[in-house]
C-alpha positions, 0 to 999 in steps of 0.5 A: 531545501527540505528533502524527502524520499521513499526507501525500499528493495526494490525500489525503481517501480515507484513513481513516489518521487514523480508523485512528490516533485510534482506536488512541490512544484504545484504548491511552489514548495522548496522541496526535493523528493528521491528514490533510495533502494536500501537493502534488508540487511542495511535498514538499521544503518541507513537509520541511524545515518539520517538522524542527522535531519537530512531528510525531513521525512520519507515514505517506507516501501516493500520490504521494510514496513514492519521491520523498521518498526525496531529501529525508530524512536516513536510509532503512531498508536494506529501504525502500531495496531497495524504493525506496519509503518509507510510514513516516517517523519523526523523530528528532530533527529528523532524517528516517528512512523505512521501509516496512511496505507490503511487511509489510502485504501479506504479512499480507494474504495470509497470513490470506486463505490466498493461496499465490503459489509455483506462481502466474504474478502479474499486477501492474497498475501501477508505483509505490510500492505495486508496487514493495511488492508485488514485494518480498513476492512474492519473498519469498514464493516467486513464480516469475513476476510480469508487470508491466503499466504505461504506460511499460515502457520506462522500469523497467530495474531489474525487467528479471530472471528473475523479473520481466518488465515489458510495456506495459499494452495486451498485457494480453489476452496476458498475463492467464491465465484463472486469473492472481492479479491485484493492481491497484496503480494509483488507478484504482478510487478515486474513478471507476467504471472498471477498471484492466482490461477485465471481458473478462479477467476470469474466475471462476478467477482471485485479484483483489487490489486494493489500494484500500480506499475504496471498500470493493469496487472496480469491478475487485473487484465484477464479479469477485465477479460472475463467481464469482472470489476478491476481496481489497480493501486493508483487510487490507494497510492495517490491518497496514501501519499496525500496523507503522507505530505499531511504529516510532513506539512499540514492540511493548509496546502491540500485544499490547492491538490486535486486527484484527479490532475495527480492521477492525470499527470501520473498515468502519463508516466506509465503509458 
């Protein structure tokens, strides 16, 4: 039986393992898939522990999508660019990364009709997921992204025409009454808060949140409230571990998935 996992800290949010075992069992697949919590200080350890082919591949979850970038054996000319890895496959007992976040979010916003060319974007946070998402972004024609993070001082690579990075707390000059806001923070998880002040926000906006548990956000439900369009994780999540299951196993099988039943099947698990 070939095994697969999802690693990261924490880890119990994720409903990888659901998504995973339920396509196995679609496709007839023998395959397992688990959930691993390994903390930022054993990351380099649990590498070198599974390059003993135990797990055939697994996806990679906050906090370690860029830090693992140092520990493995090869990296995808994307997930380089990006500076960000979700995807591991092992091959061999040797470590390739990938990411598909960026596929994920792309698709996300293609089946929701979501247009960025003639749009300013607000992105809430800096991570892996960000670092994503300003990827798509460009690539599907963004003229201007604000980054509103912590520590502003500390990202010089975005420093561009396109990308202009400030401090989280200039947020009320920032955010426009019909701004597209992504939140790519963890704020919203697992406590009921907002990465931003409701005060900001408006019905003519786009908010995107890339949490998915739970199924609404805070940020997400009071924009519902106020009358703007709210788009939650769940499409980006489904789609980016589409591509993940492409790595490990090749286009052959997805034609037998559709979305829609994933997406069903999912919600149930969170409602």
């Amino acid at each position: 039986m070939k095994k697969f996992a999802v690693i990261g800290y924490p880890i119990d949010h994720s409903l990888s393992d659901e998504l995973f075992n339920y396509i196995f069992k679609k496709l007839n697949i023998n395959a397992k898939y688990i959930k691993i919590k390994v903390n930022e200080e054993y990351l380099a350890d649990f590498l070198k522990n599974i390059n003993n082919k135990e797990l055939c591949g697994f996806n990679v979850t906050l906090p370690h999508k860029n830090k693992i970038i140092n520990y493995i054996d090869d990296i995808d000319k994307t997930a380089q660019l990006i500076n960000s890895v979700n995807v591991i496959e092992n091959l061999d007992s040797k470590l390739k990364g990938y990411n598909t976040d960026w596929l994920g979010f792309c698709m996300s916003m293609q089946i929701n009709s979501i247009d960025f060319k003639n749009n300013e974007v607000v992105i809430l946070g800096y991570g892996g997921a960000s670092r994503s998402i300003i990827y798509s972004l460009i690539k599907m024609g963004t003229k201007k992204i604000a980054v509103l993070t912590r520590n502003p001082n500390k990202i010089k690579e975005l420093k561009d025409l396109i990308v202009e990075v400030f401090p989280i707390d200039s947020a009320e000059s920032i955010v426009k009454n019909n701004s597209i806001i992504i939140n790519t923070t963890p704020v919203g998880m697992k406590i009921n808060a907002s990465p931003l002040d409701y005060g900001l926000i408006h019905k003519n906006q786009i908010l995107i949140d890339i949490i998915y548990t739970p199924y609404q956000s805070p940020l997400l439900k009071f924009g519902s409230e106020v009358g703007a369009q709210t788009i939650n994780g769940f499409d980006m999540f489904i789609y980016q571990a589409l591509y993940s299951f492409k790595i490990w196993f090749g286009d052959q099988y997805l034609k037998q998935l559709h979305f829609s039943e994933i997406k069903k099947f999912l919600i149930k698990k969170i409602k």
